[in-house]
C-alpha positions as CSV (number, residue, x, y, z in Angstrom):
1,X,7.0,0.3,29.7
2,X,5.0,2.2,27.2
3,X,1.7,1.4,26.2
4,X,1.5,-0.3,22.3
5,X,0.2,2.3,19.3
6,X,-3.5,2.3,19.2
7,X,-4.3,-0.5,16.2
8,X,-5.7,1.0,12.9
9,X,-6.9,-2.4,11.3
10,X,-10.4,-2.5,9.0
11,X,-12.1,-3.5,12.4
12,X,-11.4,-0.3,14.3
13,X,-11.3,1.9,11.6
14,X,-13.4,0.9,8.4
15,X,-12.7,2.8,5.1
16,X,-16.5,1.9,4.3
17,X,-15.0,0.0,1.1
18,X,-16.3,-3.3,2.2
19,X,-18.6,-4.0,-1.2
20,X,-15.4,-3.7,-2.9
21,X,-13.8,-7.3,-0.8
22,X,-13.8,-10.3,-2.2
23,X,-14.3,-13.5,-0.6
24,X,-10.9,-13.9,0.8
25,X,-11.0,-10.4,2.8
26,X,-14.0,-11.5,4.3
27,X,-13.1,-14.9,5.6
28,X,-9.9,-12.8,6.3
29,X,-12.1,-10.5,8.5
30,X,-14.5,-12.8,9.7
31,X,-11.6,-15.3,11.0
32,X,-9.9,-12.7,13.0
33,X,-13.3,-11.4,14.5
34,X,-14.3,-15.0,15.2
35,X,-10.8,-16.7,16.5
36,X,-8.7,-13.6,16.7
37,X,-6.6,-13.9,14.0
38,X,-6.2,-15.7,10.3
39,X,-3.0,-18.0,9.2
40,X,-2.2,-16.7,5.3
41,X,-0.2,-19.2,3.8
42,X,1.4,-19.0,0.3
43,X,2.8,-22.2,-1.6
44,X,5.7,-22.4,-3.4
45,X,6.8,-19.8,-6.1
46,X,9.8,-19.0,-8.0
47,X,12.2,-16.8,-6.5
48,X,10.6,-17.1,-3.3
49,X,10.3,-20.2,-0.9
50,X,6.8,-21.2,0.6
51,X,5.8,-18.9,3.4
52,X,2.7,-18.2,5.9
53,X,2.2,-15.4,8.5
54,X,-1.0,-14.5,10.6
55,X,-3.1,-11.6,10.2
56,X,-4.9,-10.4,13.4
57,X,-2.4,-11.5,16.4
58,X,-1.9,-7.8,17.0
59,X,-5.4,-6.7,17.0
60,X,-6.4,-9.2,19.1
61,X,-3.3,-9.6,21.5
62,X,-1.0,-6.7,20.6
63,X,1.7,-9.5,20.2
64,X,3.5,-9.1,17.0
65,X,2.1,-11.2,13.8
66,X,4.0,-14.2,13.3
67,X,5.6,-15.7,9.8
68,X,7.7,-19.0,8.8
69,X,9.2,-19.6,5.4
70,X,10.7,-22.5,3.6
71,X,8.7,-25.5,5.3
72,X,5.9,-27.0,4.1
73,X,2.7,-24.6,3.6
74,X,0.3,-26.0,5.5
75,X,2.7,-27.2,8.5
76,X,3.8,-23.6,8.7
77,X,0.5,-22.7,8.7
78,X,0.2,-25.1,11.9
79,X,2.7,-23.8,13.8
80,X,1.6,-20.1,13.3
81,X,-1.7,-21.3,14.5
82,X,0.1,-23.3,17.6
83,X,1.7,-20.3,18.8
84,X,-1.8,-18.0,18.2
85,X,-2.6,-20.2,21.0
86,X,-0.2,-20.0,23.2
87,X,-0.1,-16.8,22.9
88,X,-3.5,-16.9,23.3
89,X,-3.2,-18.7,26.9
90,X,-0.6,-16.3,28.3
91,X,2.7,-17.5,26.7
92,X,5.3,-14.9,26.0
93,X,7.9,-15.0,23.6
94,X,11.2,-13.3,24.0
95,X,12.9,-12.2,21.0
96,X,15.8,-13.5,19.8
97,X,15.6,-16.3,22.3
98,X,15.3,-20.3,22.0
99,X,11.7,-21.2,22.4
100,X,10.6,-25.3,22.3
101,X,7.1,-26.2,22.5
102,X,6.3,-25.3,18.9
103,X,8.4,-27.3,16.1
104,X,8.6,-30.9,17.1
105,X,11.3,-31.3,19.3
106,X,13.5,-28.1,17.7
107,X,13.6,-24.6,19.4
108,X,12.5,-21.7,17.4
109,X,13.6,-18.3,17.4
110,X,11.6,-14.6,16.8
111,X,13.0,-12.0,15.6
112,X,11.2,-8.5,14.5
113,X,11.1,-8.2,10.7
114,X,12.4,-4.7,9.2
115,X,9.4,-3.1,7.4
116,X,11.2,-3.0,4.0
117,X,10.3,-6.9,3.8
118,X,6.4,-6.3,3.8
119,X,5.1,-4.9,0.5
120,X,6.7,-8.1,-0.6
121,X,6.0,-10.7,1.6
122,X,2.7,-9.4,3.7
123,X,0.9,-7.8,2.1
124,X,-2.7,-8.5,3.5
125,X,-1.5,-7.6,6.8
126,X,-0.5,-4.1,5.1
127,X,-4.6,-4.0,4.0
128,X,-6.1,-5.4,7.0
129,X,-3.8,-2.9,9.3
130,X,-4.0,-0.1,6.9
131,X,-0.5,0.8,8.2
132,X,2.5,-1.2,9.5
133,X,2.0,-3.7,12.2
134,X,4.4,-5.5,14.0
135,X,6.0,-8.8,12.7
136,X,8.5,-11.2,14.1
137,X,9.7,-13.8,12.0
138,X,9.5,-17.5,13.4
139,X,13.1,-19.0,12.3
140,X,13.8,-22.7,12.7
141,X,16.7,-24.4,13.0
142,X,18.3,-27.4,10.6
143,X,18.1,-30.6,11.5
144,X,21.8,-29.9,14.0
145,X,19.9,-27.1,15.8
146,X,21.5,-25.0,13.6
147,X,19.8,-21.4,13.0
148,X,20.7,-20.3,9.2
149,X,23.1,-17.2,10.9
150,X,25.2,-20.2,12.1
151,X,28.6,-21.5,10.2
152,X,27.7,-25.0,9.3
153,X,23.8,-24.4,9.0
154,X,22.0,-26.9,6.2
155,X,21.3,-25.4,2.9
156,X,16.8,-25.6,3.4
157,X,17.9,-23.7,6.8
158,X,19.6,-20.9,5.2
159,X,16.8,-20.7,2.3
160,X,14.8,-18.6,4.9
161,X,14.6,-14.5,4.1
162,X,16.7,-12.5,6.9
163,X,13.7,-10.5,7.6
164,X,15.1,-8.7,10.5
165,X,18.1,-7.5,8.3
166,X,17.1,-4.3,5.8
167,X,16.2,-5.8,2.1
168,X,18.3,-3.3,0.7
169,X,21.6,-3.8,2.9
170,X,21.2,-8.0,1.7
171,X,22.8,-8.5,-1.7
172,X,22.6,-11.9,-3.3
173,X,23.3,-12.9,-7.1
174,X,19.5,-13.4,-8.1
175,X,18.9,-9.7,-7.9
176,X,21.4,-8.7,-9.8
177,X,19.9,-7.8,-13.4
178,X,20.7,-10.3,-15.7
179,X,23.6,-9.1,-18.1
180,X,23.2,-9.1,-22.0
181,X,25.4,-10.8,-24.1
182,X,25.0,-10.0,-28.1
């Protein structure tokens, strides 16, 4: 097995702009030298569902960052954090496979997220890494341990992204421009 690229985050290779941060990068900064990594976690916002992801995961373990979508902020936020851990204490998570121990009682599921999905969804890991990183999406299940790829999933399920599918091969009616009508 070959040996992970070398990482290029502001840690190993500072662009001296550090008087330009703002308090956020440096918590950002200071959480992942501290703990080893930083939970980002955005609420709610029209056209997008809540969503968190970690920043620092693959600096510190050369595990791929983690993200969740659609639950609530800060309990994503906790389960991101849950798995840092584990992670932390030798657990390893195969892709694409059922893993328990994280989302009370529910298996999850990682899969790698296609890069066309992080200008809009990640993009502090973009300026903390200073180039792509690795991310695998954390997917849950609906309340039938359905994952949202499943016939019969629940509706909050399927709300989730498809990160590991290319943006531009997913078409869907709200991005479509809006006719005219005069």
């Amino acid at each position: 097995m070959s040996e992970p690229p070398p990482c290029r985050c502001r840690l190993h290779k500072s662009l001296g702009d550090e008087a330009g941060w703002d308090d956020n990068d440096r918590n950002l900064v200071s959480d992942v030298r501290s703990r080893g990594w930083s939970v980002c976690i955005i609420s709610d916002g029209q056209p997008h569902p809540a969503w968190a992801f970690s920043v620092g995961i693959w600096h510190t373990f050369r595990k791929p960052e983690l993200a969740m979508f659609s639950l609530g902020p800060q309990d994503m936020g906790m389960w991101i954090n849950l798995i840092g851990e584990q992670i932390r204490f030798g657990r390893t998570f195969d892709l694409d496979e059922p893993a328990s121990g994280v989302l009370n009682g529910f298996p999850v599921r990682l899969r790698l997220a296609d890069e066309s999905w992080y200008r809009g969804f990640f993009g502090y890991g973009l300026w903390f890494y200073q180039d792509l990183f690795p991310l695998a999406q954390v997917i849950w299940p609906d309340r039938q341990g359905k994952f949202p790829w499943e016939p019969g999933s629940g509706e909050l399920c399927r709300t989730q992204p498809p990160l590991w599918v290319a943006r531009s091969s997913i078409v869907r009616a709200t991005d479509e421009p809006a006719s005219r009508s005069e």
